[in-house]
SEFILUM-53817 format. One record per atom (N, C-alpha, C): residue number from 1; atom name; y, z, x. Coordinates in nm, 4 decimals. Each point is the difference from the previous one (the first is absolute). Layout:
<rs>
r i NUM	at CA	v Y	w Z	u X
...
</rs>
This chain:
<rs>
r i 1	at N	v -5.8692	w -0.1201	u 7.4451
r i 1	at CA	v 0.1254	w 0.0621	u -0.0354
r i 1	at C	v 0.0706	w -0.0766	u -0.1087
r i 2	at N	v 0.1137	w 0.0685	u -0.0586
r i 2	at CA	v 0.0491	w -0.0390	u -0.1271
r i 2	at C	v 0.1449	w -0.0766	u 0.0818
r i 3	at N	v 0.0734	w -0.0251	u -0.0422
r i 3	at CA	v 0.1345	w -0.0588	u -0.0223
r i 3	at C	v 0.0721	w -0.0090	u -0.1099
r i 4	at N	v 0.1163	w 0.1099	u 0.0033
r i 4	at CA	v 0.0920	w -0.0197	u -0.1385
r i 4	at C	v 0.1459	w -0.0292	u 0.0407
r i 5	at N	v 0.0385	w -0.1041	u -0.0733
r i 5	at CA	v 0.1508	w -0.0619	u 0.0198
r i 5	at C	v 0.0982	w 0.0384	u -0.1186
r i 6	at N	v 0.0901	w 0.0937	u 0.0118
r i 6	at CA	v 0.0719	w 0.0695	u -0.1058
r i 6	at C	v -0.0596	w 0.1044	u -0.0518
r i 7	at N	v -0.0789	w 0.0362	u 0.0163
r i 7	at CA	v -0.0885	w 0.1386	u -0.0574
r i 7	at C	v -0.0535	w 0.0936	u 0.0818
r i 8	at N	v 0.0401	w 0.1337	u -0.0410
r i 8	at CA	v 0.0483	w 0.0114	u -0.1370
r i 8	at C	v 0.1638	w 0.0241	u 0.0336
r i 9	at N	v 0.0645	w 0.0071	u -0.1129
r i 9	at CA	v 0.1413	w 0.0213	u -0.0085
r i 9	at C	v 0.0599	w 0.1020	u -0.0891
r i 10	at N	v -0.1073	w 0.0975	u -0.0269
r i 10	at CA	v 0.0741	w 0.1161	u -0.0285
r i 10	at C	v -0.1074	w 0.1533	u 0.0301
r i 11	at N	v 0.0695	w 0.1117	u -0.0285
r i 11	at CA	v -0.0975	w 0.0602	u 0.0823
r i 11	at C	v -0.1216	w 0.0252	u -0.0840
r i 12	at N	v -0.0028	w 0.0096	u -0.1354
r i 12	at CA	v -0.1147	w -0.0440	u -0.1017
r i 12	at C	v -0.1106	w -0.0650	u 0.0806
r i 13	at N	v 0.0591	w -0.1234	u -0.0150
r i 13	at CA	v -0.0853	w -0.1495	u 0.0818
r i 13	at C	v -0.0413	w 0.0847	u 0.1322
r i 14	at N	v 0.0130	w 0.0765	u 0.0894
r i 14	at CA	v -0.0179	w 0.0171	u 0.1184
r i 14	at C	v -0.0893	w 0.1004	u 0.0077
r i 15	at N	v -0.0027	w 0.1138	u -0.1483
r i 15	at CA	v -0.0797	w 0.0447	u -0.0313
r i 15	at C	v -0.1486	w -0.0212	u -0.0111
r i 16	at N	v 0.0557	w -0.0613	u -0.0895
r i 16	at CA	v -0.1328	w -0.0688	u -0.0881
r i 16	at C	v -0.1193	w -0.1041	u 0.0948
r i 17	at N	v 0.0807	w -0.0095	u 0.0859
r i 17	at CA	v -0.0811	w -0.1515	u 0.1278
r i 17	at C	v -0.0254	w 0.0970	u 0.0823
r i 18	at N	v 0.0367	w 0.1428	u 0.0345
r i 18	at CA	v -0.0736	w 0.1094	u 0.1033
r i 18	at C	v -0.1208	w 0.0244	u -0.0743
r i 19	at N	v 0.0213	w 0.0874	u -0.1023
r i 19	at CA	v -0.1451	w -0.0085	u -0.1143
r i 19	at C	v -0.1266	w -0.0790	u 0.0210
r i 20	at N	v 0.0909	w -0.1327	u -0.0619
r i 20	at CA	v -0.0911	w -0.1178	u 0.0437
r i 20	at C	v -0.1043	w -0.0156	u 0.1205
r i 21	at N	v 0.1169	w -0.0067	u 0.0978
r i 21	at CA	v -0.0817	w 0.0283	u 0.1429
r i 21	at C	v -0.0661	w 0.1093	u 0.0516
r i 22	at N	v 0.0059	w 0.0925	u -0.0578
r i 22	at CA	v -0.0608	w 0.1030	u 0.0399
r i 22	at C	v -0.1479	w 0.0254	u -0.0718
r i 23	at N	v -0.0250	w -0.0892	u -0.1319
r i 23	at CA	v -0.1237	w 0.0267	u -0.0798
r i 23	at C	v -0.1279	w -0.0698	u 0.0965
r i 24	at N	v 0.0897	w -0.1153	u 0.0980
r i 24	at CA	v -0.0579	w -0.1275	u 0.0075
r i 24	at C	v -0.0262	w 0.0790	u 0.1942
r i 25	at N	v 0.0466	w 0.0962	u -0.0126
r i 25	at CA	v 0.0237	w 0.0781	u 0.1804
r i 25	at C	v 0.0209	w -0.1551	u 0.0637
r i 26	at N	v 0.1459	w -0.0325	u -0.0446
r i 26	at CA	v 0.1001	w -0.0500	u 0.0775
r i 26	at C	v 0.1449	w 0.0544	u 0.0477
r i 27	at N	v 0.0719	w -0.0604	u 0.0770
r i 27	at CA	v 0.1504	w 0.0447	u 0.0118
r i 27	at C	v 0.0777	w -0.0985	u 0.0711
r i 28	at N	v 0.1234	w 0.0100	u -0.0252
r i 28	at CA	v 0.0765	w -0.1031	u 0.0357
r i 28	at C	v 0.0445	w 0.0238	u 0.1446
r i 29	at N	v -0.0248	w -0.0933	u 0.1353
r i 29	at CA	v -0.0052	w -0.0413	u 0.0954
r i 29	at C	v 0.2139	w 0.0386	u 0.0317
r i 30	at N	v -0.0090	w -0.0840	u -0.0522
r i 30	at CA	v 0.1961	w -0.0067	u 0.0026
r i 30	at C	v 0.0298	w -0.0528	u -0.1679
r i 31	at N	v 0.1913	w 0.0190	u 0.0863
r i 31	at CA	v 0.0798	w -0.0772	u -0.1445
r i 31	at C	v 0.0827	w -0.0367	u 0.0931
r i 32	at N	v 0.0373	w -0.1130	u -0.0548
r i 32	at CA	v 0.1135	w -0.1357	u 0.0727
r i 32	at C	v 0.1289	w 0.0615	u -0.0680
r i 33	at N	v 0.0837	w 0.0201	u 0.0589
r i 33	at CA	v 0.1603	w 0.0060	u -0.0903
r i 33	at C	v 0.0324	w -0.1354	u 0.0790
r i 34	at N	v 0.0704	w -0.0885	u -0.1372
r i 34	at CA	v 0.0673	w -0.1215	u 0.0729
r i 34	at C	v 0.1541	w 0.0473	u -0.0102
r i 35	at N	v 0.0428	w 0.0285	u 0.1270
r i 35	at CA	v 0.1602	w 0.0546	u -0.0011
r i 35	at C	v 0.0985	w -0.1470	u -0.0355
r i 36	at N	v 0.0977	w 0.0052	u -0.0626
r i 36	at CA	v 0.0561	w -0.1071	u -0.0549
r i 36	at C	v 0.1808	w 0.0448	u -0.0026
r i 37	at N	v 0.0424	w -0.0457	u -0.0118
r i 37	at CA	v 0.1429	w 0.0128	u -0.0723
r i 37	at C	v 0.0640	w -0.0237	u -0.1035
r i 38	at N	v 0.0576	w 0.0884	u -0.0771
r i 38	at CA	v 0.0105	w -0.0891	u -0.1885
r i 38	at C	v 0.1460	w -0.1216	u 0.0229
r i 39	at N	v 0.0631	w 0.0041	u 0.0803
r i 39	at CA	v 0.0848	w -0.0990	u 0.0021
r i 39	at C	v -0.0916	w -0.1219	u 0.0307
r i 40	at N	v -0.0496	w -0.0084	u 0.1079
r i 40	at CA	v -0.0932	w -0.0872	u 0.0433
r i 40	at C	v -0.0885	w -0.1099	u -0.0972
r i 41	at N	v -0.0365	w 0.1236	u -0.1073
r i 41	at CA	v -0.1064	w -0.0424	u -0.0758
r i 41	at C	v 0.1159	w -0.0223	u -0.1289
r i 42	at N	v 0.0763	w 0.0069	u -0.0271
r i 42	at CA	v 0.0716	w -0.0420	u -0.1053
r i 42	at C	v 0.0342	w -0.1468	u 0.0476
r i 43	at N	v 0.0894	w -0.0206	u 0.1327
r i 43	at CA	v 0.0046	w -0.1269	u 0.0385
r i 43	at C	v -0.1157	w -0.1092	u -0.0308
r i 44	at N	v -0.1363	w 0.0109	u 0.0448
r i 44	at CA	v -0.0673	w -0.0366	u -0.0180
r i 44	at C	v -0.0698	w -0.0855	u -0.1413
r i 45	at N	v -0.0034	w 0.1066	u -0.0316
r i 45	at CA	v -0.0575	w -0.0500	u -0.1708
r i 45	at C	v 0.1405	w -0.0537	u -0.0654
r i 46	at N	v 0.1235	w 0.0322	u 0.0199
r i 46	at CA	v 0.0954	w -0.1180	u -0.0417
r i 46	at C	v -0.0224	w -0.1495	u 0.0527
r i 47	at N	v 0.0035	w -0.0141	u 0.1523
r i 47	at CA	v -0.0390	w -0.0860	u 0.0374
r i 47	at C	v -0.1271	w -0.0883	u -0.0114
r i 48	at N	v -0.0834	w 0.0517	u -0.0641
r i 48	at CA	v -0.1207	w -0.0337	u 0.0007
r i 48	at C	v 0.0069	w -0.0603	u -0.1626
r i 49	at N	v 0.0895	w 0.0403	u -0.0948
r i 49	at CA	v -0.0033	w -0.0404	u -0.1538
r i 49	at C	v 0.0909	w -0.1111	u 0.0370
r i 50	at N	v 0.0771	w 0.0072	u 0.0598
r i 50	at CA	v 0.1473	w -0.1437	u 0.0452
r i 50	at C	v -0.1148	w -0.1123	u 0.0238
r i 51	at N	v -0.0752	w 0.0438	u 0.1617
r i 51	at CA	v -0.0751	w -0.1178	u -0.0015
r i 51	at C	v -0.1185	w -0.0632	u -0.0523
r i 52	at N	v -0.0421	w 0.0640	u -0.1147
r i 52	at CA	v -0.1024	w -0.0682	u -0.1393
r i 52	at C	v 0.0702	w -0.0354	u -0.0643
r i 53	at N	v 0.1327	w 0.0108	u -0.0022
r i 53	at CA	v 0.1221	w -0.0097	u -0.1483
r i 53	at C	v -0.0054	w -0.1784	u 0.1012
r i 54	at N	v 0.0580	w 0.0324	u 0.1309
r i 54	at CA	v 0.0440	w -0.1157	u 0.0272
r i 54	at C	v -0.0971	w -0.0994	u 0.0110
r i 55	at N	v -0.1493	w 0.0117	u 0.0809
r i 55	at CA	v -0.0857	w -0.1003	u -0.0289
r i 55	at C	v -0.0511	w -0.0380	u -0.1268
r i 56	at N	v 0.0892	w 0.0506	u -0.1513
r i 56	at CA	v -0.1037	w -0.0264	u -0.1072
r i 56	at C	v -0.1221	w 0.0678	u -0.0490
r i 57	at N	v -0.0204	w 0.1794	u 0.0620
r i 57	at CA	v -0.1145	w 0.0412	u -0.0192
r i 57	at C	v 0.0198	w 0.0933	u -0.1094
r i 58	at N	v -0.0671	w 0.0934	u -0.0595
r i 58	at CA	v -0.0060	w 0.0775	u -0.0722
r i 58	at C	v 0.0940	w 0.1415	u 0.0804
r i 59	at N	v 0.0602	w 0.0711	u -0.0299
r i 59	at CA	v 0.0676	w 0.1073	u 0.0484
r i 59	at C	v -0.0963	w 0.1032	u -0.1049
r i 60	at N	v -0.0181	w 0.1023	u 0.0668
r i 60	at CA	v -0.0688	w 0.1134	u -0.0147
r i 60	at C	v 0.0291	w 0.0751	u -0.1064
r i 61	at N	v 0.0042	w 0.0561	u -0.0970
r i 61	at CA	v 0.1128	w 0.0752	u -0.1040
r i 61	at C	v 0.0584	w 0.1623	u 0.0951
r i 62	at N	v -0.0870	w 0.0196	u 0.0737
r i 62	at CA	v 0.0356	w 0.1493	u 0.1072
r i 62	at C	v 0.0908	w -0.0695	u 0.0799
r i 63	at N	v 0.0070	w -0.1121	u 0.0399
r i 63	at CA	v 0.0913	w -0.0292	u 0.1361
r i 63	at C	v 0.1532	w -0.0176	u 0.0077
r i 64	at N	v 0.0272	w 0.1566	u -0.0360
r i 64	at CA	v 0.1546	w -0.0174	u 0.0021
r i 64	at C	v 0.0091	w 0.1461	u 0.0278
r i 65	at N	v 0.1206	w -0.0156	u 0.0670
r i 65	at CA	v 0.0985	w 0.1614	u 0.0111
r i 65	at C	v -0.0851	w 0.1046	u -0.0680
r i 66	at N	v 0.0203	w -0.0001	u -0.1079
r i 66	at CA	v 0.0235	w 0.0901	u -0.1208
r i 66	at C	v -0.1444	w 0.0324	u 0.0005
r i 67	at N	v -0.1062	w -0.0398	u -0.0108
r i 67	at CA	v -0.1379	w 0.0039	u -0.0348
r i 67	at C	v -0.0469	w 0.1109	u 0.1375
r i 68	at N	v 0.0361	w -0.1159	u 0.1229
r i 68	at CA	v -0.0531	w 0.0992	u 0.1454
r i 68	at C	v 0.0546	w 0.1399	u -0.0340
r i 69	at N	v 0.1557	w 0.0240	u -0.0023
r i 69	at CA	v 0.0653	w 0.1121	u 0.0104
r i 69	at C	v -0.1087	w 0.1638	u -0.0660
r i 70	at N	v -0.0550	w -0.0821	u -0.1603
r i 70	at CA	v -0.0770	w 0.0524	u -0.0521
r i 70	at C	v -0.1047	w 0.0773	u 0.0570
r i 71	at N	v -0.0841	w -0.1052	u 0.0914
r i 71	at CA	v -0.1148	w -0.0104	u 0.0347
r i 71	at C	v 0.0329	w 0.0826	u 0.1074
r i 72	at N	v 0.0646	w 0.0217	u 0.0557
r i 72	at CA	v 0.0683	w 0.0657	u 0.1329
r i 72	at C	v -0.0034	w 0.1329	u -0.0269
r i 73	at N	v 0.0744	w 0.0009	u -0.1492
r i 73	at CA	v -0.0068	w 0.1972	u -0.0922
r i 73	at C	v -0.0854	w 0.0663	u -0.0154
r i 74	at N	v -0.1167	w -0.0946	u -0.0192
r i 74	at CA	v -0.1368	w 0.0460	u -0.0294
r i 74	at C	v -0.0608	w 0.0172	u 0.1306
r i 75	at N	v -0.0127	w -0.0536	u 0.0958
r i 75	at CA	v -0.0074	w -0.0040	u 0.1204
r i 75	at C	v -0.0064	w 0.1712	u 0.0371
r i 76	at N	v 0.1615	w -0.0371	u 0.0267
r i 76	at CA	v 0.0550	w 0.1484	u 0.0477
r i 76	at C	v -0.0299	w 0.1515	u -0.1120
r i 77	at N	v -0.0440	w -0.0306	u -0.1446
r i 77	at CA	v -0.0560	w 0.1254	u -0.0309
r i 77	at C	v -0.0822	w -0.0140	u -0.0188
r i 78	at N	v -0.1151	w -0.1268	u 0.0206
r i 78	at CA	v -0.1568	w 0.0606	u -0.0271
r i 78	at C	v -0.0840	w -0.0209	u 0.0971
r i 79	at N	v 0.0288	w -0.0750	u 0.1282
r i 79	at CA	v -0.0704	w -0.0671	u 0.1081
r i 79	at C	v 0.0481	w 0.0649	u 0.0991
r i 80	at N	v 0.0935	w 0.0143	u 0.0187
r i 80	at CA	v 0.0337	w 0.0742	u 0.1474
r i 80	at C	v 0.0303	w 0.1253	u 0.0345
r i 81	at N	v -0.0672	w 0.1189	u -0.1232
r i 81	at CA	v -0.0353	w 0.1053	u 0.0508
r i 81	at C	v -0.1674	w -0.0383	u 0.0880
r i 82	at N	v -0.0721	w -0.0895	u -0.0443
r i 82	at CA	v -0.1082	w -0.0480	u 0.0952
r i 82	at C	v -0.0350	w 0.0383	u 0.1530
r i 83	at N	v 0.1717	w -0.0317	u 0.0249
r i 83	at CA	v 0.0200	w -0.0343	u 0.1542
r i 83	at C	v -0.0396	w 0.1179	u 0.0761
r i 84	at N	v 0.0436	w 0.0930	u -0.0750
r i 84	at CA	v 0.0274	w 0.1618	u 0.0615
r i 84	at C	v -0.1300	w 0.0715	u -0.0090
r i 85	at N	v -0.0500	w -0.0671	u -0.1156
r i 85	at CA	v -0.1419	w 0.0582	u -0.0330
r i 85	at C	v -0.1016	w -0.0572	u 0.1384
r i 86	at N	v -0.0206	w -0.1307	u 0.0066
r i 86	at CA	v -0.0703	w -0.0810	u 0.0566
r i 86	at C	v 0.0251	w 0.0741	u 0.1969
r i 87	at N	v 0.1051	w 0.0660	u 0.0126
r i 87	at CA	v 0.0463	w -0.0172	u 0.1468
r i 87	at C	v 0.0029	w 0.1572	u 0.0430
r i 88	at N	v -0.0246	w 0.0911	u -0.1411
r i 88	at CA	v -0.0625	w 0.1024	u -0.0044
r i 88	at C	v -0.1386	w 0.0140	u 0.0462
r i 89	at N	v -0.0802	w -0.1226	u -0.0228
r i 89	at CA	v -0.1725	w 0.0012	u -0.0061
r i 89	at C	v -0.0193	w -0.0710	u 0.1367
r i 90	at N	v 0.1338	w -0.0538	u 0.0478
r i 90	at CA	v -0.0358	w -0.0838	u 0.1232
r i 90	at C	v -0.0624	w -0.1194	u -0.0166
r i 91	at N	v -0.0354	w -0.0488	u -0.0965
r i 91	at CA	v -0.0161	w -0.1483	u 0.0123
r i 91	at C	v 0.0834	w -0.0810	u -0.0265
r i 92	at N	v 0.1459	w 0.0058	u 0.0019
r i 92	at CA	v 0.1156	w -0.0533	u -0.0300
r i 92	at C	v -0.0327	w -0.1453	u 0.1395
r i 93	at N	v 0.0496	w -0.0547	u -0.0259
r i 93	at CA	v 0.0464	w -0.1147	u 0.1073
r i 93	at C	v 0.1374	w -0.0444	u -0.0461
r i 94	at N	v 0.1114	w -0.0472	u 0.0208
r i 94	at CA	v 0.1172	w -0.0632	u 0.0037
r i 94	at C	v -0.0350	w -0.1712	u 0.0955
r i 95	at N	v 0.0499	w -0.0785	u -0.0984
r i 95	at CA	v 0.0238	w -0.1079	u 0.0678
r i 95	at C	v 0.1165	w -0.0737	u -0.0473
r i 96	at N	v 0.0657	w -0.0848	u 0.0946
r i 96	at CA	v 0.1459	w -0.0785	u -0.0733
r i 96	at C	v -0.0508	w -0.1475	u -0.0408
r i 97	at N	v -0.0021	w 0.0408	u -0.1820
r i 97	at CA	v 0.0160	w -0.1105	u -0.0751
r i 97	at C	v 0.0792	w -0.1224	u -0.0184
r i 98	at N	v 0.1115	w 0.0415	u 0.0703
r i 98	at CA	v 0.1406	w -0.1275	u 0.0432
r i 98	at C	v -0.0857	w -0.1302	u 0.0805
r i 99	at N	v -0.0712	w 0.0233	u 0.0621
r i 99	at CA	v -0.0328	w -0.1027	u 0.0683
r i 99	at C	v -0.0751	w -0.1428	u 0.0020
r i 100	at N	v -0.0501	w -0.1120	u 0.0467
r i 100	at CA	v -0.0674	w -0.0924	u -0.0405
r i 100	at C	v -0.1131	w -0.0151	u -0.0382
r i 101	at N	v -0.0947	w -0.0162	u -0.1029
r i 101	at CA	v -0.0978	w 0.0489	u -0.0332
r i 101	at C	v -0.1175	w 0.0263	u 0.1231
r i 102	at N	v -0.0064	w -0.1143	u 0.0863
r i 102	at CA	v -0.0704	w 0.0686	u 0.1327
r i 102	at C	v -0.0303	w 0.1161	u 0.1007
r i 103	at N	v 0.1546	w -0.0017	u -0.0185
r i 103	at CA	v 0.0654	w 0.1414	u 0.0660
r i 103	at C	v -0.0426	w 0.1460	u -0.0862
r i 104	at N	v 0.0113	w -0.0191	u -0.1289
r i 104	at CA	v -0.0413	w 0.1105	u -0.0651
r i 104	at C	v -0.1367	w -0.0027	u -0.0123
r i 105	at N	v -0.0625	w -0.1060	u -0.0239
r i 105	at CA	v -0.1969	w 0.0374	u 0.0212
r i 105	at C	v -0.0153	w 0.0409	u 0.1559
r i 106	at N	v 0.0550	w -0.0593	u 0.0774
r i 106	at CA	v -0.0017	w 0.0573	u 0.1070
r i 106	at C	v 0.0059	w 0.1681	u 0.0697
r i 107	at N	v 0.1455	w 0.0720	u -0.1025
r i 107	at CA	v -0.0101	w 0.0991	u 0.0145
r i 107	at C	v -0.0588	w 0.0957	u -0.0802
r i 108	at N	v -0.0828	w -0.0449	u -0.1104
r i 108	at CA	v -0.0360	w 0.0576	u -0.0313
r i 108	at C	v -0.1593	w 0.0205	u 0.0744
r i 109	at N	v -0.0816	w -0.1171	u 0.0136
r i 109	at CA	v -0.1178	w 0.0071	u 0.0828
r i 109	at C	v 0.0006	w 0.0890	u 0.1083
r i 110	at N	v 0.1241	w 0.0132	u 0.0722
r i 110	at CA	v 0.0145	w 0.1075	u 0.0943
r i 110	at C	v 0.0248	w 0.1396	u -0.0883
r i 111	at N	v 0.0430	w 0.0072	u -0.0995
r i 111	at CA	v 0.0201	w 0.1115	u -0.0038
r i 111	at C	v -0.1506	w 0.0993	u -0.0754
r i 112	at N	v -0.0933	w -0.1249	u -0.0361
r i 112	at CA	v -0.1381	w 0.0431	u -0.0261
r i 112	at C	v -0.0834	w -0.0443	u 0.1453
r i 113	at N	v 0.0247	w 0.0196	u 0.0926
r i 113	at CA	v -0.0568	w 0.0137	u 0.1100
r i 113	at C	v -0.0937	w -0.1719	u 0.0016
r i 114	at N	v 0.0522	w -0.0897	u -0.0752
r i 114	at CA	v -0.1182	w -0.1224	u -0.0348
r i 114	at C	v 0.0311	w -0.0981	u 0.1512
</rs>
């Protein structure tokens, strides 16, 4: 089996990787939605540029307000008609991304039956 992390993210991309899989008589098993919160995730990546700023590290040129907010726009008009598509076909899974990285491999392994 395959594994894709961020892909695809628009319905083009989602297209084009059915195609794909279908020349090869494959199909996709599931799709992970990592449920998140944009406050959450704005906190975050502020906090996360403070503390490279503060240990002396390189800060990200995306890691601010303004950049996520962006990334968030695009999000919401090219990625997350996905959701509806994906939960249409039934291989949708939902899992909560808020959590400690354990916790989220965790739920996600459950949510692929692993």
């Amino acid at each position: 089996g395959y594994i894709f992390d961020g892909f695809p993210r628009t319905m083009a991309q989602s297209d084009a990787l059915c195609a794909i899989l279908a020349e090869v008589g494959q199909g996709l098993d599931a799709v992970i939605e990592l449920r998140v919160d944009d406050d959450v995730l704005v906190e975050r990546i502020v906090n996360r540029a403070e503390e490279a700023r503060a240990a002396g590290q390189p800060v990200r040129a995306d890691d601010n307000e303004e950049s996520l907010k962006v990334r968030l726009m695009a999000y919401y008009k090219q990625t997350s008609p996905l959701i509806g598509y994906y939960h249409a076909k039934g291989g949708l899974k939902s899992v909560n991304g808020l959590g400690e990285i354990d916790e989220v491999a965790k739920e996600i392994k459950g949510a692929l039956g692993l």
